[in-house]
VMD Tcl script that draws the C-alpha trace (Angstrom):
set ca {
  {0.00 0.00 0.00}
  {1.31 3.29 -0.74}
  {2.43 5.78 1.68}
  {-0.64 8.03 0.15}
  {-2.76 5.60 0.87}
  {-1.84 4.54 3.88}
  {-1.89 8.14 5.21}
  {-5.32 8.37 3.52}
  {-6.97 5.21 5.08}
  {-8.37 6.75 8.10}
  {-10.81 8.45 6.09}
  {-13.73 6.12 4.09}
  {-14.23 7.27 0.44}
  {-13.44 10.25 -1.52}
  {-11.53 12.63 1.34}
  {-12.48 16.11 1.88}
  {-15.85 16.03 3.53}
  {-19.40 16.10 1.71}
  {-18.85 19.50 0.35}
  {-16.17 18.74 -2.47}
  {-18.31 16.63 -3.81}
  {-22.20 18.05 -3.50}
  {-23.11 17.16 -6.61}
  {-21.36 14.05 -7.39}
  {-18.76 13.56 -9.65}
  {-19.66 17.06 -10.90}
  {-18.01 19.68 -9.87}
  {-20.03 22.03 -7.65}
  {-19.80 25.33 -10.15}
  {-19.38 22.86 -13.55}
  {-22.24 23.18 -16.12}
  {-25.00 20.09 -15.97}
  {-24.59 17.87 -18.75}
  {-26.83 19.09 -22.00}
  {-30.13 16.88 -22.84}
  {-32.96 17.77 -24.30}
  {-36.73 17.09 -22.72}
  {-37.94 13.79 -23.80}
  {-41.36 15.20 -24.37}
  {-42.21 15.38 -27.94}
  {-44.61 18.04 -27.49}
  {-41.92 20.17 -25.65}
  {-40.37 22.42 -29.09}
  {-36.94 22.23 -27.17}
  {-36.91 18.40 -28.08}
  {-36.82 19.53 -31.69}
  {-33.91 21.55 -31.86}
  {-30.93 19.82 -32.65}
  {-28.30 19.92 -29.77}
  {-25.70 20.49 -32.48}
  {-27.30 23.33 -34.11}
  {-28.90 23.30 -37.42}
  {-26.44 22.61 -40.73}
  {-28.41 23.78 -43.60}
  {-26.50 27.90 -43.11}
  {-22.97 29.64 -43.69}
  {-21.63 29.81 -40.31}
  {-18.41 31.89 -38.96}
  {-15.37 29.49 -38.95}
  {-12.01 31.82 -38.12}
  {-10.27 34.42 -39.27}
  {-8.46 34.05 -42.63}
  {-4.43 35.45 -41.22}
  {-4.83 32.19 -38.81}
  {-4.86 29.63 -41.98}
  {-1.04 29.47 -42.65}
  {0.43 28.61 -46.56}
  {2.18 25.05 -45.32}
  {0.29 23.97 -42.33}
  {-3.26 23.56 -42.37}
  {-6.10 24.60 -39.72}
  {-8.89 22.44 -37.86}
  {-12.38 23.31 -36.36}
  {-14.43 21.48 -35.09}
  {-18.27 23.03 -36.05}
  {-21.66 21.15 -35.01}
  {-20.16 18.30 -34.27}
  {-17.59 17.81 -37.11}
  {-14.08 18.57 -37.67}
  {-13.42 20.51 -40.56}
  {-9.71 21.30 -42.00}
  {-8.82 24.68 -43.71}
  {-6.16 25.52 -46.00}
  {-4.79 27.55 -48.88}
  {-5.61 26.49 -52.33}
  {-2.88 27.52 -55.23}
  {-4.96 31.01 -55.73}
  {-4.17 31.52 -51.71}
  {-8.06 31.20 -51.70}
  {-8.97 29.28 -47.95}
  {-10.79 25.76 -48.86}
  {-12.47 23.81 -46.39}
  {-12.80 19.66 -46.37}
  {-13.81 16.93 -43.88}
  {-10.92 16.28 -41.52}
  {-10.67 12.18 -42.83}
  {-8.88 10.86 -44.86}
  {-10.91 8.49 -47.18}
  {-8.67 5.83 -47.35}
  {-7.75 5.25 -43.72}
  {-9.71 7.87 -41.76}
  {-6.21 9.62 -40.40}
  {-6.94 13.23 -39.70}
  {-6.07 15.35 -42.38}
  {-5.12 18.25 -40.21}
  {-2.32 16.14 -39.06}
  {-0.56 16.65 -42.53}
  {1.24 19.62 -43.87}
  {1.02 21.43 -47.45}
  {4.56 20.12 -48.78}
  {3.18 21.56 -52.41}
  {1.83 24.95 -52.77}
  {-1.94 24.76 -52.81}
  {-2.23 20.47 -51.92}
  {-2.96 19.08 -48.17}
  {-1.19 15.79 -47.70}
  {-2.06 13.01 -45.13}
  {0.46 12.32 -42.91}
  {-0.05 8.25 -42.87}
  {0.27 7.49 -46.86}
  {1.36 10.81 -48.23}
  {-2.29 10.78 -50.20}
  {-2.32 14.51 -51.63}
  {-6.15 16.50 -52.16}
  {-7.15 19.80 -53.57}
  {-9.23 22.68 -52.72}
  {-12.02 20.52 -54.23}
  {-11.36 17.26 -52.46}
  {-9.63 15.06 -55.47}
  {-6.64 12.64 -54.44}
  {-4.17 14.14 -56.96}
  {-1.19 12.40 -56.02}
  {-0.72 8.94 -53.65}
  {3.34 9.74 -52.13}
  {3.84 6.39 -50.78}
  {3.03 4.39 -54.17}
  {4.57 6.59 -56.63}
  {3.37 8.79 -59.92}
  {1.34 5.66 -61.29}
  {-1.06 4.99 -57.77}
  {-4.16 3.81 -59.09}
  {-5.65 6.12 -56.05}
  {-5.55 9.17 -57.70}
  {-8.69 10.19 -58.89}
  {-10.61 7.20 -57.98}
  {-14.15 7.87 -57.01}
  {-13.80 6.60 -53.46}
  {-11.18 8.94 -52.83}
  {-12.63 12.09 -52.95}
  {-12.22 14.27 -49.83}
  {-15.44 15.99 -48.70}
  {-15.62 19.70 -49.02}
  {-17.18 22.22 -47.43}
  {-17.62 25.22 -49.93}
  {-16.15 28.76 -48.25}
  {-16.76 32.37 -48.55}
  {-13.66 34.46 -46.96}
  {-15.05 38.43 -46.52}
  {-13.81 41.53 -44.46}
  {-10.76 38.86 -43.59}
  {-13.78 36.04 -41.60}
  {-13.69 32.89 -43.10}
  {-17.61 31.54 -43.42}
  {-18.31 27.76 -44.48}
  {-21.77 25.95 -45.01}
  {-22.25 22.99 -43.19}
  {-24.91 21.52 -45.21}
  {-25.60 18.19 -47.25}
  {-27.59 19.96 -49.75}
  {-26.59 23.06 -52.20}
  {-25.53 26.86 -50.73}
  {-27.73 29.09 -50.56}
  {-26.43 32.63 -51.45}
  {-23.99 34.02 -48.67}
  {-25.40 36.95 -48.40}
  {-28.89 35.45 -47.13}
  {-27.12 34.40 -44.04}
  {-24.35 36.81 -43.49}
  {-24.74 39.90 -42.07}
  {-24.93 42.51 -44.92}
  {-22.16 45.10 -43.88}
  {-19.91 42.08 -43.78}
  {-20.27 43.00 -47.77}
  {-19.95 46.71 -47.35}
  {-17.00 47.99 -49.07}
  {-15.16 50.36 -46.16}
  {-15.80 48.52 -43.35}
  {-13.58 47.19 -40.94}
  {-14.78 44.04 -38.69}
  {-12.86 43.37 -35.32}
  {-14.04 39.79 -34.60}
  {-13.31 38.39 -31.44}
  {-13.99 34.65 -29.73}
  {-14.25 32.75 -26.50}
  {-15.34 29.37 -25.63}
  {-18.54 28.77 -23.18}
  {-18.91 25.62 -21.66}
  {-22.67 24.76 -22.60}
  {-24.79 24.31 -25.51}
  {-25.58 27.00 -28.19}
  {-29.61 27.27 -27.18}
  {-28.82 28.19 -24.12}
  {-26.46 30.71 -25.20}
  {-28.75 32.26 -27.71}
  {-31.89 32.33 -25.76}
  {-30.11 33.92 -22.87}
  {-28.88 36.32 -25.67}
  {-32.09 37.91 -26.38}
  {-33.86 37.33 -22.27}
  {-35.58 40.46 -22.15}
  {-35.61 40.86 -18.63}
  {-32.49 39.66 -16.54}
  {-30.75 43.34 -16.68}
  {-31.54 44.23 -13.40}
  {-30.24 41.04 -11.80}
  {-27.50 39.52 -14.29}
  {-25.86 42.70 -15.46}
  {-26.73 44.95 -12.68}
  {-22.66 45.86 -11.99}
  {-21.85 46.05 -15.88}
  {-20.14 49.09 -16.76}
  {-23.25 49.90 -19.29}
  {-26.20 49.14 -16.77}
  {-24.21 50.78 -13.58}
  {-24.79 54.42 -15.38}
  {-28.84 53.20 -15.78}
  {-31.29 54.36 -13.27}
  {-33.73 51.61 -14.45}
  {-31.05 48.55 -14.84}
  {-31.15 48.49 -18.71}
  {-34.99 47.81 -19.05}
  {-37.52 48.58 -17.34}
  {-39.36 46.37 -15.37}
  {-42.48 45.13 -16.25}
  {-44.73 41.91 -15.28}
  {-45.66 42.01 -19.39}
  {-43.56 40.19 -22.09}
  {-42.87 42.01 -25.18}
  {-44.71 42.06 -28.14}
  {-42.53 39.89 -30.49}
  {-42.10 40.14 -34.62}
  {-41.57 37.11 -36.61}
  {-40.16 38.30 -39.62}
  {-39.81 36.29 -43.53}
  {-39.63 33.51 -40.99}
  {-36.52 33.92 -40.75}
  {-36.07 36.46 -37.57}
  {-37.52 37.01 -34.10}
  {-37.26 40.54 -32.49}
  {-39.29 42.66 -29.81}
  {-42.23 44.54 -31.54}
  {-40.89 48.67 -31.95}
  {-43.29 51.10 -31.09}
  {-46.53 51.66 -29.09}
  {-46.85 47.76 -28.16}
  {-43.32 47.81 -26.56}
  {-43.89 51.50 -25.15}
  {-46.89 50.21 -23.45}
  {-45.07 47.36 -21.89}
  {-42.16 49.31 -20.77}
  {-44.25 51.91 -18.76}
  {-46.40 49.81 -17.02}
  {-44.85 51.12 -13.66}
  {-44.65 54.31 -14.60}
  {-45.95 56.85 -11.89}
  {-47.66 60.23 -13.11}
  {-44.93 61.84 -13.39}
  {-44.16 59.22 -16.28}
  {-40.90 58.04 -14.17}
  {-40.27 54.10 -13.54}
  {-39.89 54.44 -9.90}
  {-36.17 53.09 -8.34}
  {-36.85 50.79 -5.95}
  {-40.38 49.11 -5.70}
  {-41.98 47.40 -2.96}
  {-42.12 43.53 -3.19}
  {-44.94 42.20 -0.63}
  {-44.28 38.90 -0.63}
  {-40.94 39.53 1.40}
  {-41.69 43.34 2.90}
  {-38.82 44.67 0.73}
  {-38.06 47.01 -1.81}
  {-35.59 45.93 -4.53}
  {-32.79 47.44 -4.97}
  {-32.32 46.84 -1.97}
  {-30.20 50.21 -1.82}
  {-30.07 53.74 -3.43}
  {-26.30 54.54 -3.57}
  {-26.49 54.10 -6.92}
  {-28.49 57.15 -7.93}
  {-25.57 59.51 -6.62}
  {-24.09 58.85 -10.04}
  {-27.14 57.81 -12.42}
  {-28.59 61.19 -12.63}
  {-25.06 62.62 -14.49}
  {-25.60 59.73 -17.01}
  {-29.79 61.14 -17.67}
  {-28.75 64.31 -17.61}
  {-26.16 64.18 -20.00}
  {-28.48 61.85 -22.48}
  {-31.09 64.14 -22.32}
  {-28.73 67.10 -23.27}
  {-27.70 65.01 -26.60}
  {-31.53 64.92 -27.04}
  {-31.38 60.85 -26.41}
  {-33.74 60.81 -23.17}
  {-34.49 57.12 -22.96}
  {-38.11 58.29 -22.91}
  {-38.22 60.28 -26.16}
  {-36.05 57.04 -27.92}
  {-39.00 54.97 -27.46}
  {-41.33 57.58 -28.23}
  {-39.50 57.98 -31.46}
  {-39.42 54.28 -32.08}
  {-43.28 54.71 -32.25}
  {-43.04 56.64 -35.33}
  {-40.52 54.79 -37.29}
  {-41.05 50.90 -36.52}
  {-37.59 49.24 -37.83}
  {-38.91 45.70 -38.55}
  {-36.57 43.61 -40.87}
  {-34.75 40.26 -41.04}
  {-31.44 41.33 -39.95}
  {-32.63 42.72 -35.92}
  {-33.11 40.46 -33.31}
  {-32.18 36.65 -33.85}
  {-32.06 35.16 -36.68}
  {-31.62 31.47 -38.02}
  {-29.25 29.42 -38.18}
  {-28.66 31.35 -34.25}
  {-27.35 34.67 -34.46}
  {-28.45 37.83 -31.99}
  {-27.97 41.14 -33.18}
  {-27.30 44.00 -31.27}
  {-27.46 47.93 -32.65}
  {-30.63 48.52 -34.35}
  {-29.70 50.41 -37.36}
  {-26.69 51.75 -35.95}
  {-24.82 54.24 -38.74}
  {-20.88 53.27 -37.67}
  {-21.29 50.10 -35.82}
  {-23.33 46.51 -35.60}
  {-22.38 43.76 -33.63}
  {-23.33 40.40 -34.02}
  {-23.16 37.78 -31.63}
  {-23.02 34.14 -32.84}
  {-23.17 30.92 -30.93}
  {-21.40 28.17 -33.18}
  {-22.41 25.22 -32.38}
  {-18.94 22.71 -31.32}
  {-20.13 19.79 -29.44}
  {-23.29 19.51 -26.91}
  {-21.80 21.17 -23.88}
  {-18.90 23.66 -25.48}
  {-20.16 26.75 -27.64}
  {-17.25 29.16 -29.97}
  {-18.91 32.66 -28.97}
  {-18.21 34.80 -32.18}
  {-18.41 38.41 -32.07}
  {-18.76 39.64 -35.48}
  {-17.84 43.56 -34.91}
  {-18.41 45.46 -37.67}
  {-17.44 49.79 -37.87}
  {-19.00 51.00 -40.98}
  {-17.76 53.59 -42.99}
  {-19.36 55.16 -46.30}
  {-15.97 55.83 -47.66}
  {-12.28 54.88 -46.82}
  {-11.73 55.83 -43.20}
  {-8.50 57.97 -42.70}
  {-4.93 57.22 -40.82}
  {-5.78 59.22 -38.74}
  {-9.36 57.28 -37.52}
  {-8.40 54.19 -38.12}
  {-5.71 54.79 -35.68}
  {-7.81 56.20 -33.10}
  {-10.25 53.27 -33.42}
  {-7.65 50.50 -33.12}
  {-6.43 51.97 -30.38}
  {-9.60 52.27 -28.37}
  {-10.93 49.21 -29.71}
  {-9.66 46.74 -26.77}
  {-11.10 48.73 -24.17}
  {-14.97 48.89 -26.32}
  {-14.26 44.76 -26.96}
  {-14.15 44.07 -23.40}
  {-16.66 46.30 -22.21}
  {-19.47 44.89 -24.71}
  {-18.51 41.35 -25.50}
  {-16.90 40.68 -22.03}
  {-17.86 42.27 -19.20}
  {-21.58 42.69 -20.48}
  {-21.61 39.32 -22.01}
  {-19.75 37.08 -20.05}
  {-21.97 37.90 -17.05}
  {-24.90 36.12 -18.80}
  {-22.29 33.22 -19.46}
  {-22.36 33.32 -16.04}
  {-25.89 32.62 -15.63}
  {-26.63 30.54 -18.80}
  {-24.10 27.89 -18.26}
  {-26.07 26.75 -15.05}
  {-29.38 26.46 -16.94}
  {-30.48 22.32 -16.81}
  {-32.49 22.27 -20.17}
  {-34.64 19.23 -19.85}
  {-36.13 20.05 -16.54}
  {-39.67 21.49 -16.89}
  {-40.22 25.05 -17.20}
  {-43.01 27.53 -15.55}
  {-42.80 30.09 -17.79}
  {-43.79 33.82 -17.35}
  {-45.25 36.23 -19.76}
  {-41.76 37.63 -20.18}
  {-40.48 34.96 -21.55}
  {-42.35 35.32 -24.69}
  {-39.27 36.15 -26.80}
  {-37.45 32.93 -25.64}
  {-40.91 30.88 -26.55}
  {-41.10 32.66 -30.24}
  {-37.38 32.17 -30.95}
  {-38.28 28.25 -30.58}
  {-41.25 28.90 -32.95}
  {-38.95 29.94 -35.09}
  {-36.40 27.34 -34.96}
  {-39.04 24.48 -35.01}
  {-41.00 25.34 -37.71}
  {-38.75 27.21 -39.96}
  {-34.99 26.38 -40.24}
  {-34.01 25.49 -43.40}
  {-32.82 22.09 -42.57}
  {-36.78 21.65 -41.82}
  {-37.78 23.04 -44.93}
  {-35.16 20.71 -47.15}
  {-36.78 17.90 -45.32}
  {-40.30 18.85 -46.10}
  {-39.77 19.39 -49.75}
  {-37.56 16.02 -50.37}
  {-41.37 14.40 -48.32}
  {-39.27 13.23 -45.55}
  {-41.46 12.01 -42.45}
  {-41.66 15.18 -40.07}
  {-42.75 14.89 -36.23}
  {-46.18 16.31 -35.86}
  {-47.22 19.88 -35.75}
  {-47.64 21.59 -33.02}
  {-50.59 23.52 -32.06}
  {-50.12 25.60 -28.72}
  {-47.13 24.38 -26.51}
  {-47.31 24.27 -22.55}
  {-44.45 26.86 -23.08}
  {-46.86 28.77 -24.92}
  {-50.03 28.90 -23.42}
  {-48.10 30.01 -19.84}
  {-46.74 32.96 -21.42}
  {-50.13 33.99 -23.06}
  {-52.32 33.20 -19.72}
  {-49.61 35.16 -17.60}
  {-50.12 38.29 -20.01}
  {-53.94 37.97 -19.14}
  {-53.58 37.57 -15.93}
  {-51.12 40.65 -15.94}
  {-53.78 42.82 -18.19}
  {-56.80 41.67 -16.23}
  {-55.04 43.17 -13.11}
  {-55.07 46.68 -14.86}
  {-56.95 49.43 -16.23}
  {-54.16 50.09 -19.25}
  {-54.16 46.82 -21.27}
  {-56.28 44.95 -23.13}
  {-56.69 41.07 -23.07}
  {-57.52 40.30 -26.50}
  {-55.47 43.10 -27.73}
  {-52.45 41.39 -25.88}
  {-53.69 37.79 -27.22}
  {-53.64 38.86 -31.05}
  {-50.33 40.49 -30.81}
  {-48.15 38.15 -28.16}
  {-46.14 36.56 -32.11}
  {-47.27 39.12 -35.02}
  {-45.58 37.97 -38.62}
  {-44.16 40.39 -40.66}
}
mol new
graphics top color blue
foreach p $ca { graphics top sphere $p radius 0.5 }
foreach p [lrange $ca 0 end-1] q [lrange $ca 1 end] { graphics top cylinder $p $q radius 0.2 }
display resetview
């Protein structure tokens, strides 16, 4: 017995008391394992853990695919190798050999434009064709045989982002799934990454929660300056768009005005704190932080951007299109319509419990930006990275990661963004569509969900309480489509 051991023996099992190991095996502040419900009625059993394969997705930036050595990723579940064709054009193929399943990333680029296995020296272009067989010589009966094609996944390389589709069937255009100043001729995009440990759907619908500002991101640099916590609070969920089927977003105007003010006191002020019977408390629990949030209202309503008069204004001109909110295959965009900068935040799918966060940050400029700017906006650009993608974002990481999908839900009528973005995925993702038109055998449809019919009874029960909203009103416009 070893001296370890033998020093160990006094105490039974695993030593270190109950608390190292609370939840098993698991550690204490590890994310659950990912599964989905097992109710088929339940639209979160539809969506594929591994995200949906039919759409271009972000793969990495182009300066990271080197001319001699060759670049995996894995992306929804498969490992895909990237390197530089004879054009210097980036080419994408399954990482397998065909003839004896070796990684191809493994292999180097010993001719300009070829990847070559390391096991038998078998040599593949930016198409997938065995061209040359190193081990048996110039007359290998390998090259070009049928069964030795490589499979490739056709790329798109733009503002320096590499994009690959995933799917079995034919591309669609890029530009249906990539964001459109990614195309834009002066801009400059600043993508950045990070790994989350958990699955994509719980990083997206997190993404777009309408209502955890005041709790999540309440010490964020961004909600520390807001009086209200970055939305207002309200007991009403958002009036949602579903847009070309293709996009979920809240509703602009007077149905998300509405909402917003429905604590609003005559004054037309969201009171501070507010008093929460159940526990004979207000929350916040504090009101230190108003000796600093009246600088950051006064000074937005001196640049004429009062948060009252934004929404006001939204009233007038409704901004409904495909490319705000989330959109298939998974992407949340941030901005609006912003003139000089979008962001795009996109969960890639890797395996079931690991998610690449991509952060597709785009400035735009109508014509070529000068030295002089450009300089100015590299140089600032770490500190605007880490105060939107990091210290906002990772504080919902934070949250989301925890999240144990399969468990049943109680929803609330807030939620009703989270149940229309699984409307959306359900009934509408282009892998669903493919398999409808080739007749493939599709689970049922689904008329109202549990999921659903919570979030639309908790509205009611919301409006019935007061004087300023309708039922029916609320009813016909909980998922308008655009």
């Amino acid at each position: 017995m070893g001296l370890k051991r033998l020093l160990l023996k006094p105490f039974s099992g695993y030593p270190g008391g109950y608390k190292k190991m609370r939840r098993g095996f698991q550690g204490f502040d590890s994310t659950p394992p990912f599964k989905v419900p097992d109710d088929p009625k339940d639209r979160r059993s539809r969506i594929p853990p591994t995200g949906f394969r039919e759409y271009w997705y972000p793969a990495l930036p182009a300066k990271d695919v080197k001319k001699n050595k060759p670049q995996v990723l894995r992306m929804l579940g498969t490992d895909v190798v990237f390197f530089k064709d004879k054009q210097g054009e980036i080419q994408a193929l399954l990482d397998w050999c065909p003839h004896r399943a070796v990684y191809l990333s493994m292999g180097r680029c010993y001719f300009e434009g070829f990847l070559t296995c390391p096991y038998h020296g078998a040599t593949f272009d930016g198409d997938g064709n065995c061209v040359a067989f190193l081990t048996e010589g110039p007359d290998s009966k390998m090259v070009g045989a049928p069964g030795m094609k490589a499979r490739k996944f056709p790329t798109v390389t733009l503002k320096g982002m590499v994009f690959v589709w995933m799917g079995d069937g034919e591309p669609v255009a890029p530009e249906e799934d990539i964001p459109p100043e990614m195309f834009e001729g002066h801009n400059i995009c600043r993508p950045s990454f990070c790994m989350f440990d958990c699955n994509w759907v719980l990083v997206l619908e997190n993404t777009m929660d309408a209502h955890n500002a005041f709790m999540v991101h309440r010490n964020a640099l961004r909600i520390l300056g807001s009086r209200v916590g970055g939305r207002p609070r309200t007991p009403l969920g958002y009036r949602v768009n579903l847009v070309n089927n293709k996009n979920v977003h809240y509703r602009p105007g007077s149905g998300k005005s509405s909402t917003e003010r429905y604590y609003y006191d005559e004054n037309g002020k969201i009171p501070y704190q507010m008093y929460y019977p159940g526990v004979d408390g207000v929350w916040p629990l504090h009101r230190w932080r108003l000796a600093w949030t009246w600088f950051f209202e006064w000074k937005a309503r001196r640049k004429g951007q009062d948060p009252s008069m934004r929404r006001a204004a939204a009233a007038d001109t409704p901004d409904v299109n495909e490319w705000n909110g989330t959109k298939l295959p998974g992407m949340s965009r941030t901005g609006g319509n912003n003139r000089y900068f979008r962001s795009t935040r996109w969960p890639v799918p890797v395996e079931e419990n690991l998610t690449r966060m991509v952060y597709l940050n785009v400035e735009r400029y109508e014509s070529q930006p000068g030295f002089l700017r450009r300089l100015v906006s590299g140089a600032t650009w770490p500190y605007r990275n880490w105060e939107l993608n990091f210290n906002f974002r990772n504080q919902d990481y934070d949250a989301e990661k925890y999240t144990q999908y399969a468990m049943p839900e109680y929803l609330s009528s807030t939620d009703s963004v989270v149940v229309a973005m699984r409307r959306l995925f359900v009934e509408h993702a282009r892998d669903v569509q493919r398999r409808r038109a080739r007749e493939e055998e599709l689970p049922e449809a689904l008329d109202e969900t549990e999921a659903e019919r919570m979030v639309r009874e908790g509205d009611a029960r919301v409006a019935e309480a007061s004087e300023s909203f309708d039922v029916d009103r609320l009813e016909d416009e909980l998922l308008r489509r655009v």
